[in-house]
N, C-alpha and C positions, 0 to 999 in steps of 0.2 A: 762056672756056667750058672749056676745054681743063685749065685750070687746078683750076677747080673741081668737075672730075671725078677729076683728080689727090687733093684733098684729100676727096672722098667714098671713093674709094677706100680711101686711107691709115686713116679713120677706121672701115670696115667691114674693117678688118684689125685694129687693134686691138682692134676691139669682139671681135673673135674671136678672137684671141692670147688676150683677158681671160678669154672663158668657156672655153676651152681651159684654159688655167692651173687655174680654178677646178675645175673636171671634173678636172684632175689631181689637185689638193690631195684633195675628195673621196676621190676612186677612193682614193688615198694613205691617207685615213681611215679606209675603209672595211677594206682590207685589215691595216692595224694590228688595229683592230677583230675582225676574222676570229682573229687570231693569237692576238689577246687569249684572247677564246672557246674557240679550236681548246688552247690553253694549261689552262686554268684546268680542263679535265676529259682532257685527255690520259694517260693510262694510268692510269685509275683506272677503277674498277669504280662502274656507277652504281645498284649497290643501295644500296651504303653512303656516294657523295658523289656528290651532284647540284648542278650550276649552275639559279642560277634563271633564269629568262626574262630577266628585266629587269636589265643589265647594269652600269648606275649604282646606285651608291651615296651617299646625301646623307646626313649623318651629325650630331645635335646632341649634343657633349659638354660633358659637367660633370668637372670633377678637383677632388679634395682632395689637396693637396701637402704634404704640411713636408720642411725641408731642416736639416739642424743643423751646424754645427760648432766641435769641441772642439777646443782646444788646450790643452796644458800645460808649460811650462817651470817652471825653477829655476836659482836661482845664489845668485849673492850683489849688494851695494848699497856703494858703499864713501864714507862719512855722514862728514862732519867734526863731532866729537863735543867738539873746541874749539879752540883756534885753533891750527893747522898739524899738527894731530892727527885722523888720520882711523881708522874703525873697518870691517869688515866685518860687514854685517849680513846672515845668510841669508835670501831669501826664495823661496817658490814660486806662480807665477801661473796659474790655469786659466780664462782667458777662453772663453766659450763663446756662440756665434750659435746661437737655438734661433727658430726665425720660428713663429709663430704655425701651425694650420693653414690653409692658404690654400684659396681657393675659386678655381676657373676656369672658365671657361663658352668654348665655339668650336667649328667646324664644321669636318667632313673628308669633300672628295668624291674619287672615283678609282670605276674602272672595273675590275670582273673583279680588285679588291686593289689594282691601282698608283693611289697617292692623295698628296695632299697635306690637310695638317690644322694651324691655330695657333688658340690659345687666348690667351684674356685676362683677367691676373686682374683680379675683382672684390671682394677679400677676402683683407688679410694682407697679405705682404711684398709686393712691389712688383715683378714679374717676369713671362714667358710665356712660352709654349714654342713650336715649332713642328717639327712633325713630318712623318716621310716613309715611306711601306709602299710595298713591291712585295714578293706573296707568286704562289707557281707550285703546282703541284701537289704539288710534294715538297720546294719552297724557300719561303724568305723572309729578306726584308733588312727592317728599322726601324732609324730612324733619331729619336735627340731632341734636339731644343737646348732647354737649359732656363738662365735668365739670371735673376738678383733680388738685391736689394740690402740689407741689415737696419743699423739705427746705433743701435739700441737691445738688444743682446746681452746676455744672462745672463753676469753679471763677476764672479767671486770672486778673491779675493787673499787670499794667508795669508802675514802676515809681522810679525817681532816689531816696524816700526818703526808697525803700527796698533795703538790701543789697545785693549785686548780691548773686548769688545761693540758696536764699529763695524764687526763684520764687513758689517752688511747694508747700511752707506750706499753700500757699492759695489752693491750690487743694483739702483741707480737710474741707473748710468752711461749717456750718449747720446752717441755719439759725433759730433761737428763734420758730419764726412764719412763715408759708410756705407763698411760693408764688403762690397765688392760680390763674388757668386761667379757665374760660367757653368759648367755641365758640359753634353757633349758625350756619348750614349751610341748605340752601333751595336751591332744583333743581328744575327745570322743564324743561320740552321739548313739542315740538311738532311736529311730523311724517311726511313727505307728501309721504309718498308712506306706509301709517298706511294697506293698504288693502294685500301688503305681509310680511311686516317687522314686528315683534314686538318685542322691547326694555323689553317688563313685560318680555319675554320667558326666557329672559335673568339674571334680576336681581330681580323676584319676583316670577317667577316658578306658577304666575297664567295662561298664557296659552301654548301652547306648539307648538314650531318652528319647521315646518317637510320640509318645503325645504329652501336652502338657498334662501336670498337678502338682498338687503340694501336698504337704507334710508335716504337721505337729510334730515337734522332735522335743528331746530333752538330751542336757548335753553337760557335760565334764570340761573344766580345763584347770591342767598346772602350768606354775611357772616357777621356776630359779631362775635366780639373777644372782653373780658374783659381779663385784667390783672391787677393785685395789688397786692402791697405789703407795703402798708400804716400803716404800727404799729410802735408805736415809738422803738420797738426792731429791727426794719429796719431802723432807722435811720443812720445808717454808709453810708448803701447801697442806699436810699435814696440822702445822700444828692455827693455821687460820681454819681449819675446821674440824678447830676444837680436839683437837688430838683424834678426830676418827681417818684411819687407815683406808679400813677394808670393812664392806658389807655384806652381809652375805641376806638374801631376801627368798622366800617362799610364799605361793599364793595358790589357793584351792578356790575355786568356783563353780557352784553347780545352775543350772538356769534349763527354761521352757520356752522353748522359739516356734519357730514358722520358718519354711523353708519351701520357695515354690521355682519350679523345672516349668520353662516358659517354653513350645516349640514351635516359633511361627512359619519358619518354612521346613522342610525335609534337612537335616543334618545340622542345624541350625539349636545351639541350645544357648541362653541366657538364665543366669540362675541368681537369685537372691536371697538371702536371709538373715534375720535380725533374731539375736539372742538376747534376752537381759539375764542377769549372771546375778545369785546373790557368793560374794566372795566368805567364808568361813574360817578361812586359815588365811589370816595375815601376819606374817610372825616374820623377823629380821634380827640377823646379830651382827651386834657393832662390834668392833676391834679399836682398842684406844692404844694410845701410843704418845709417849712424853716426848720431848725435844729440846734441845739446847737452843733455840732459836730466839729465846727470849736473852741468853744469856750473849751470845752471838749481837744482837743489835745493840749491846751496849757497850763491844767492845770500838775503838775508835778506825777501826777501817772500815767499819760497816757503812758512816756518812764522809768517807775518805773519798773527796770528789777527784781527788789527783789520781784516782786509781783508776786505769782503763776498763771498762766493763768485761774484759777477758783475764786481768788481775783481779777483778773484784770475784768473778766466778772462779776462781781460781783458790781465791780465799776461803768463801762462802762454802761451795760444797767440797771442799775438801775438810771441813769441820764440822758441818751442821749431820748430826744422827739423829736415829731413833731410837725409842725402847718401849719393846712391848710393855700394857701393862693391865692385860686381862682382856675379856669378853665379857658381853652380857647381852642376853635376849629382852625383845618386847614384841610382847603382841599385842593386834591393836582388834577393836572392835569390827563387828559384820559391816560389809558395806554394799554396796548396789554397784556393779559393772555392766559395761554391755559391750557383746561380741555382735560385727556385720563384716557381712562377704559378701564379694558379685564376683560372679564368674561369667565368662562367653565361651562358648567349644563352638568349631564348628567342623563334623565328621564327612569326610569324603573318601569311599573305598577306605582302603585299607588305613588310612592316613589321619590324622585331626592334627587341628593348631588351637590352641585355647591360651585364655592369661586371666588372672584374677590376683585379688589383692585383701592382706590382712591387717591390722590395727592391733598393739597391745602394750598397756600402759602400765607401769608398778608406781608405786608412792611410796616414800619412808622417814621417820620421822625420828630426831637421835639430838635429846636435850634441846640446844638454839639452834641445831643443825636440819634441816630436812633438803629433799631431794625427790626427783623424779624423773625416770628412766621411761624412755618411748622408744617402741622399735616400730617398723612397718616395712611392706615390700609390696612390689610387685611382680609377679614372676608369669614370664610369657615361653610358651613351650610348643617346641612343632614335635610330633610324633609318629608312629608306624606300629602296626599287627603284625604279630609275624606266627 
């Protein structure tokens, strides 16, 4: 008996440790919450920015993507033109990944601006993003990963060892294995006139703009960029440009803008601003990589026209490799960017639809090789308070 007063005991202690605990987490919720709230209209004047009641935000978005990238080198080919006699032949390559425009479709919830959001594509290259906001009254951090893959790229070659008017059979080139890129983009800003402007009203529809103004801001952004295409079934392409692989690119920029919250009629917001950006950290590392490819076109199946083009692939990349053969960094000089956004919202009850759109460019430069990566989007989103 004795016993089993001990274990009722025990177990009316736990039971209350549990709801204890849980009353803690609460309270804990609760008071995040508070901060949240007490945050998101803290020194702002609420003629011109008001929080709305309902704190939650459930968000469906659409994006139209494209991403491109160009590259171009030059050099020369060095062609055995008859037996132990070799020639230099010049040539210059501009391969170019141009993805279609892509469609995305995905949801983003957060509380008072701090959210989480990813998206999937359903249209066009084969990637997704996923994203991260936390915006304050006179701040904000974004955050994007964006990842996709293309093997079918826009290819021209210009070189005297093609015979004139086969320029375009290259326009049909697919590559074995794609050429995969991720970029990596962080904003930030910060307000000085956060007490009538706000930038969230604009691009996270946590608080809500009822009279126009603007905004002196100063602002942050990174980027990474990876690009590769390092398989030995890239070895053709590989070694036309100049044996680099794989890139890897980082970019720092800090800049002083203008930002102005337009509101002509009741729930109605248009918002623009223009940043110039001086960039500080430009720095990129190559990957080089050797290749049998030279040794490969001199052997005689290479101009073996009796060979069907599915025997001749057959040949080809069942032979042609790669071999790493180190890394090496450059960084290049300050340079001048510039960041612009527009945005539309327009809020009714509980409800808004808004869409806006971004711009952002890297450059890279590698011996006779250089190249340049553009992404941009536009993303249109209908939404709900809850």
């Amino acid at each position: 008996m004795k016993q089993k007063k001990l274990w009722m005991i025990a177990a009316i202690l736990i039971i209350c440790g549990t709801a204890s605990a849980q009353n803690s987490n609460t309270s804990f919720i609760k008071k995040v919450g508070t901060l949240l709230d007490s945050m998101s209209v803290k020194g702002v004047d609420r003629r011109y920015i008001d929080a709305p009641k309902n704190p939650w935000q459930i968000i469906l978005k659409g994006n139209v993507n494209q991403s491109s990238l160009k590259m171009h080198s030059k050099g020369t080919l060095s062609v055995e033109a008859e037996d132990d006699i070799y020639i230099s032949v010049p040539y210059s390559a501009t391969p170019s990944l141009k993805t279609e425009p892509s469609r995305y479709v995905g949801i983003w919830a957060g509380y008072r601006g701090y959210g989480l959001g990813y998206t999937v594509n359903v249209g066009g290259d084969k990637g997704s993003y996923l994203t991260f906001g936390a915006t304050g009254g006179a701040y904000g951090i974004n955050v994007r990963f964006h990842s996709f893959e293309n093997s079918h790229p826009d290819f021209n070659l210009n070189s005297s060892l093609i015979p004139e008017g086969s320029e375009d059979d290259w326009q049909d080139v697919k590559l074995i294995d794609p050429i995969k890129i991720r970029t990596i983009i962080a904003d930030g800003y910060y307000l000085f006139n956060g007490k009538h402007f706000s930038y969230a009203a604009a691009y996270d529809q946590s608080v809500i703009q009822k009279r126009s103004a603007g905004s002196l801001m100063v602002g942050g952004m990174y980027y990474y960029g990876s690009i590769r295409y390092d398989t030995d079934t890239n070895g053709d392409l590989v070694y036309i440009m100049h044996g680099l692989g794989k890139i890897k690119l980082w970019q720092g920029s800090v800049g002083v803008g203008y930002a102005y919250n337009w509101v002509p009629i009741k729930g109605l917001l248009v918002n623009a601003m223009a940043m110039p950006m001086l960039t500080f950290v430009n720095r990129i590392k190559a990957y080089g990589y050797s290749t049998n490819v030279p040794e490969l076109m001199n052997e005689s199946e290479f101009l073996d026209e009796e060979m069907t083009d599915e025997e001749w692939d057959d040949w080809f990349y069942g032979k042609v490799h790669i071999t790493p053969m180190g890394n090496k960094t450059f960084n290049s000089g300050v340079t001048v960017n510039f960041d612009a956004r527009l945005s539309v919202t327009y809020n009714f009850g509980r409800y808004f639809v808004g869409a806006y759109g971004q711009y952002n460019n890297f450059r890279y430069r590698h011996a006779d090789s250089r190249g340049h990566l553009d992404d941009w989007f536009v993303n249109a989103s209908f939404g709900i308070r809850l």
